[in-house]
N, C-alpha and C positions, 0 to 999 in steps of 0.2 A: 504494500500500500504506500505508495509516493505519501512525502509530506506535502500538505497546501499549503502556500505559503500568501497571507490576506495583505492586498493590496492598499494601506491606510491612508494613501496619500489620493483614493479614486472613491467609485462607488461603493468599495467593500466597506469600507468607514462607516458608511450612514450608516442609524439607528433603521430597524425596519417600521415601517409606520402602516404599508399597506403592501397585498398582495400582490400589486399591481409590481413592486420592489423586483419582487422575486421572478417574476416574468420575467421582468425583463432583462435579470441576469442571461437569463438562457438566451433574451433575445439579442445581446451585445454578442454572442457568441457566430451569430450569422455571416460569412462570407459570400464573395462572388467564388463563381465555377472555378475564374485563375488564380483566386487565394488560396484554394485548394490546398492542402498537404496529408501526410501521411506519418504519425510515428508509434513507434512501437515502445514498450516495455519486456525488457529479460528478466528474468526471475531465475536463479539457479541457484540447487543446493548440492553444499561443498563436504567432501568426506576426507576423514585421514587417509591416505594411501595405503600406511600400513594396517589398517585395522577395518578400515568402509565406516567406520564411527562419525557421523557428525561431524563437526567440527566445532569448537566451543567458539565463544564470542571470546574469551578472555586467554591470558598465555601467550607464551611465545610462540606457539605455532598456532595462535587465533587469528578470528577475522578482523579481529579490531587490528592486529600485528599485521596483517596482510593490508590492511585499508591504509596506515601510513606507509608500507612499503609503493603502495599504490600513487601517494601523495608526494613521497620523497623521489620517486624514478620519475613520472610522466604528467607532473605540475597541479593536479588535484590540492582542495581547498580543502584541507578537515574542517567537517562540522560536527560539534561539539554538544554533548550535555553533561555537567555536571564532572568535566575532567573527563569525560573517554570519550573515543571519535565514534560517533556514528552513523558519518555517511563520510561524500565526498562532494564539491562539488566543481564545473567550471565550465567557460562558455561554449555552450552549446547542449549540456548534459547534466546530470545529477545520480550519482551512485546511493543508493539506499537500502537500508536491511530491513527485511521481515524479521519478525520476531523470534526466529529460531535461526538465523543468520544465514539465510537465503540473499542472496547478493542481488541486487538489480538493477542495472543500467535503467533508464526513464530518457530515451533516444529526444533526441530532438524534432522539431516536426520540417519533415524532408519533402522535398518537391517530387522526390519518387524513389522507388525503391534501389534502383542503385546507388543512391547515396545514405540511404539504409546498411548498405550491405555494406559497403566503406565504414561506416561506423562499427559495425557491429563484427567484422575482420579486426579492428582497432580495438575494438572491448577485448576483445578474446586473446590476442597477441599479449596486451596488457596485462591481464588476469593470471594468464597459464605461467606468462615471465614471471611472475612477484609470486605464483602460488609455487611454485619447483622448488625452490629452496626449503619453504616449509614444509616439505612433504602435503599439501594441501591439492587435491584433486577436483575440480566443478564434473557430476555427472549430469549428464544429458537425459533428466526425467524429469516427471511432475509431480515427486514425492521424494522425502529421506526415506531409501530402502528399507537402511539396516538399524537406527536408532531409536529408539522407545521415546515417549515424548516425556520419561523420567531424565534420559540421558540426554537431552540436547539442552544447553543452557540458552535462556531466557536472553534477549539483546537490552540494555539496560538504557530503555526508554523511555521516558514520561506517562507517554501516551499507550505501551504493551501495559504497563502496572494501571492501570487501569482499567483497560479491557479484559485481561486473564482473567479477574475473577468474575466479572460479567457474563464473560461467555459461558463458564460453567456452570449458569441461571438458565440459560435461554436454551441449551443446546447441548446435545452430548461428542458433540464434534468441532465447537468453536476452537479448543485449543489446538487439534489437531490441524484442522486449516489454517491457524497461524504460526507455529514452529516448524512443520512436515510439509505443507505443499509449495509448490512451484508453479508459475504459468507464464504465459506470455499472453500480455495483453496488445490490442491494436485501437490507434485514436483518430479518428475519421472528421470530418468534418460536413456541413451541412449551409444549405442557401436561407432556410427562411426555417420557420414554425412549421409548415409541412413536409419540408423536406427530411428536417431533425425525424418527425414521428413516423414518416414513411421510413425512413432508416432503421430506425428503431424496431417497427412494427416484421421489417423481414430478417434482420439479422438477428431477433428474438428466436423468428421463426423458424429461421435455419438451426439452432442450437442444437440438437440432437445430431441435425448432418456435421456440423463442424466439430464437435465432439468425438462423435465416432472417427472422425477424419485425425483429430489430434490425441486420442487416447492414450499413453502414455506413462500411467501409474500406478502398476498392477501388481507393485508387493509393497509393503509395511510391515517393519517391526520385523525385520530380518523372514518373511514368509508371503506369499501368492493372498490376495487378499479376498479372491474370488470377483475380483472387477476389473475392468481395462483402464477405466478411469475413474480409482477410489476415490482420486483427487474429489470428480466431480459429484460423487457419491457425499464426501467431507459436506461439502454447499448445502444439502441437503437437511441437513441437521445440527444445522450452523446458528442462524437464527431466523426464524421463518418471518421476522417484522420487516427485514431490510435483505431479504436475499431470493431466487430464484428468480420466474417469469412474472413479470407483472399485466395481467390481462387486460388492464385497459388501451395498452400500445394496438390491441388488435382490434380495436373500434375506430372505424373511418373517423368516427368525431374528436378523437384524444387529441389531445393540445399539450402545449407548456403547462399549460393549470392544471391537467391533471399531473401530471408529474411531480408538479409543485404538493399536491394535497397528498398524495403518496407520500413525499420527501417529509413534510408536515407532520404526519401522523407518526413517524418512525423513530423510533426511542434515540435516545443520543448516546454519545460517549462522555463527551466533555464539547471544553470552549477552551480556549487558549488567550489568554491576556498577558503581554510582553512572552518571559520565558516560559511562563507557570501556566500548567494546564487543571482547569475545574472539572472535578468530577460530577456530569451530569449523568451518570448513568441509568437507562429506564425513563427518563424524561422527557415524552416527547415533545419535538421540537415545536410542536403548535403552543402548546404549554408555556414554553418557555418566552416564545414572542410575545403571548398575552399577559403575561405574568410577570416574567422573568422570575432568576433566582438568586433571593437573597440582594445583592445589592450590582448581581450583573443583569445586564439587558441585551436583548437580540439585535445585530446588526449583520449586514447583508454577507460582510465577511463569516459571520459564525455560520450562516445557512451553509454558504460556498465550503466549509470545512464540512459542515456537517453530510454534505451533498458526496463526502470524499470516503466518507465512513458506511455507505450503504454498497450493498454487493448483489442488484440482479445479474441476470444472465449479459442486457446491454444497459449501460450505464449513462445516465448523460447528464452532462459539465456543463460547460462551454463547447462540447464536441462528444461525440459518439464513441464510449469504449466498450470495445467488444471482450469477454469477460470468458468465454467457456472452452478454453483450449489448454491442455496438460503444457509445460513447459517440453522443448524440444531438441533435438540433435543441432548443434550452430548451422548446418547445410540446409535444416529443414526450419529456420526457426522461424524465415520470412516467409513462409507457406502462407499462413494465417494473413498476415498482410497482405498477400499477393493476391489472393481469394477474396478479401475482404474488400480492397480496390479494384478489383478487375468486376466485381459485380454489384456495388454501390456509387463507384462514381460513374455508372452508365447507366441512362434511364430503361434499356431497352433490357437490359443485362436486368436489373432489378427485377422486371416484368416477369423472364425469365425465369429469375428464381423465385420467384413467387411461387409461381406457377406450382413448383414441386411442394410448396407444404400450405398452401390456401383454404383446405380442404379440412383440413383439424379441428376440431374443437377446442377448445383452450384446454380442457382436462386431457383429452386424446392426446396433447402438444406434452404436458406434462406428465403423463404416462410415457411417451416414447425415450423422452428424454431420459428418464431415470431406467428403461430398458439398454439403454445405448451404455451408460455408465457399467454395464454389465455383460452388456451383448456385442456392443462395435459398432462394424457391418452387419452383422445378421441379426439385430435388431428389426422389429417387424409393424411397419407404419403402414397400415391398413391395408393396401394394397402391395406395396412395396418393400423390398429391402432397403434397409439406410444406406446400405452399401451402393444399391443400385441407383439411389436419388445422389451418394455423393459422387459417382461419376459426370452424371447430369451437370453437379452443381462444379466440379473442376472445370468441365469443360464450356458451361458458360462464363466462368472467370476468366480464363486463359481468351479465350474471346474479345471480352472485354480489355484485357491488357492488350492484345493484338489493335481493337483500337483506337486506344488513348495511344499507342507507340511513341511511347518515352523509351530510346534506346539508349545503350552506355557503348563505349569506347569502341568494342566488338561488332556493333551495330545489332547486337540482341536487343529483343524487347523486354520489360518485366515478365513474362509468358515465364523465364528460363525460373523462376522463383518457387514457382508451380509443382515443378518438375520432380523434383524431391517425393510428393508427396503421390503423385501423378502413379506412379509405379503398385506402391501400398494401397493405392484406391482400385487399379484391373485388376489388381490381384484380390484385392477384397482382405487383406489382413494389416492388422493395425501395429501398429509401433509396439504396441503394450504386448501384442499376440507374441512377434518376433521376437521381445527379448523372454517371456515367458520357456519358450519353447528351446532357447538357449541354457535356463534358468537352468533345468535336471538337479533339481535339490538342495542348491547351493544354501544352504540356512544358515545362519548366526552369523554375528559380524565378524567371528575368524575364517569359518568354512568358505564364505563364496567373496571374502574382500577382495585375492587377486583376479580372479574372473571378472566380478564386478568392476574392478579399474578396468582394466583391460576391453572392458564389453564398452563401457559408456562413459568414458570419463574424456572432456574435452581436452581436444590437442589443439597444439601453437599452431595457427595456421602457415608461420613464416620456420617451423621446425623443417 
């Protein structure tokens, strides 16, 4: 989860006074067709070499030790709470940790994906360099395999002490999706108020296809979890006020306002005043406007934070973040981007996809989805295989990139982004299937650590 960081010197400042506030945050968020861009967020979690164990946040062969090594080699900013570093930042990017020391790059927003891929060659070169000496290895999945969520240490954040013991109110899964998972998130952008919830409305609706398509996290706690994407299984039982599908995206009529009354209704975490974060936990933020608490008040910055703290399947800011794909192999990690612009920034390509999941019911959509966390490809949406709708939906992406044909150097299109994934989808088996079927027993963090490196642990591109 990026920090938000509130703009005091703009609109985030004001007190909120009326509804009308909140609108129209979404609606400063509006571009034209050519302000257009595209950025991603990496999520990876990092194991000992010699053991597959987590990696603590603290120590000499910590992440926080890895984050100055990070800072001291390649000009990164430590940022700081409380005396220990935890992030990085500098222009064009922001490194950030999840609360079990899940690393994340927060990419910049690119004019198209090969200057995605420039960055994210640059992340990876970075990382793999400053991680070798610590014996510290990033693998290429959507979960810590082998560490119990007793053994992974806590990242020593304001804002994690606060949430931890919340989520074990709400959910029997909250903590697990914040020390154990991993994803890659994609941020999209939009023309107007219709465009935002037409967006919205189909990359909700594809979630079961893009899932299946990025599945990716099929052991925990050193053993087979019985899912392809427990990750997305975690969502589930996470906190049902501020996570899954939200059905009103799937009414021609939804607007900003309902988004807004969504966002409103949804309990908080906290508020942040200078360094010091309040605990509003369970409060919802309607609440809070009307009322406020104790001697704080709502202003347009605390919504905008608070807008940072809800987790459906699509998410919306100032721009569109797509939410439901396991973290990925570095060759495969701009799939998700690729797919995601080659069939949202084309009106014809949207139609399209539509087309394959229009037909659902909202509960039907919600049933598939939590099938697919289980099933894949062979997942079974009423008439079809998800397998079979996600070949559909590659090849209307790849389309779509062919085109917008933004080429790079080679004179390739973004099409080649695709291609990664392209293979796993004719063939019908998922990320999560392939390393399963590698797995043959490997259990506890000594029996399958050096396979486990060996299987999925990112390498220096410039090795």
């Amino acid at each position: 989860m990026s920090d938000y960081i509130a703009d005091l010197s703009g609109p985030d400042a004001a007190p909120i006074e009326s509804l009308d506030q909140l609108i129209e945050h979404f609606e400063r968020g509006s571009k034209t067709r050519d302000e257009f861009r595209i950025g991603t967020e990496y999520e990876k979690v990092a194991v000992d070499r010699e053991t597959g164990a987590a990696v603590p946040f603290s120590g000499d062969r910590g992440i926080e030790k890895l984050l100055w090594g990070l800072a001291d080699r390649f000009g990164w900013e430590p940022q700081e709470e409380e005396g220990r570093v935890i992030g990085l930042s500098r222009p064009g990017g922001d490194i950030t940790l999840e609360p079990g020391g899940q690393l994340e790059l927060s990419g910049r927003a690119c004019e198209n994906l090969h200057e995605a891929q420039v960055e994210l060659d640059e992340h990876v070169d970075e990382i793999t360099v400053v991680a070798e000496p610590l014996g510290v290895e990033f693998l290429s999945l959507g979960i810590q395999p082998l560490s119990t969520l007793e053994e992974i240490e806590w990242v020593p954040k304001k804002r994690y002490g606060i949430m931890a013991p919340y989520m074990e109110k709400v959910g029997s899964y909250g903590q697990r999706m914040m020390k154990q998972t991993a994803t890659v998130q994609v941020n999209l952008d939009y023309r107007s108020e219709a465009d935002a919830l037409r967006k919205m409305r189909l990359s909700t609706g594809l979630a079961p296809v893009m899932n299946a398509i990025f599945a990716n996290s099929p052991v925990c706690d050193g053993r087979p979890t019985g899912y392809l994407s427990f990750r997305g299984q975690i969502w589930t039982d996470t906190d049902p006020l501020r996570c899954g599908m939200l059905p009103f995206v799937f009414s021609d009529q939804a607007g900003f306002e309902d988004y807004v009354d969504w966002a409103l209704d949804a309990p908080m975490y906290f508020v942040k005043r200078g360094q010091d974060y309040h605990d509003l936990t369970g409060v919802p933020f309607r609440q809070f406007w009307k009322a406020g608490v104790g001697e704080l008040r709502a202003t347009v910055g605390d919504f905008a934070l608070h807008l940072s703290t809800l987790f459906p399947e699509t998410r919306l800011k100032t721009y569109i973040e797509l939410r439901m794909a396991d973290s990925q192999p570095p060759e495969s990690m701009l799939a998700l981007s690729a797919i995601s612009k080659g069939v949202l920034y084309d009106d014809d390509c949207m139609e399209g996809a539509w087309d394959l999941v229009k037909e659902w019911s909202f509960a039907e959509r919600v049933e598939i989805l939590h099938r697919t966390y289980r099933e894949g490809f062979q997942a079974v949406a009423k008439r079809h295989k998800v397998g079979d709708l996600a070949r559909e939906l590659v090849d209307i992406a790849a389309e779509g990139l062919r085109r917008q044909d933004c080429r790079n150097a080679s004179g390739q299109t973004e099409e080649i982004y695709v291609d990664p994934v392209r293979s796993r989808v004719d063939r019908g088996v998922t990320l999560a299937e392939e390393f399963l079927a590698e797995w043959n027993g490997h259990e506890g963090v000594s029996d399958g650590a050096r396979w486990l490196i060996d299987y999925a642990a990112y390498r220096n591109p410039g090795a």
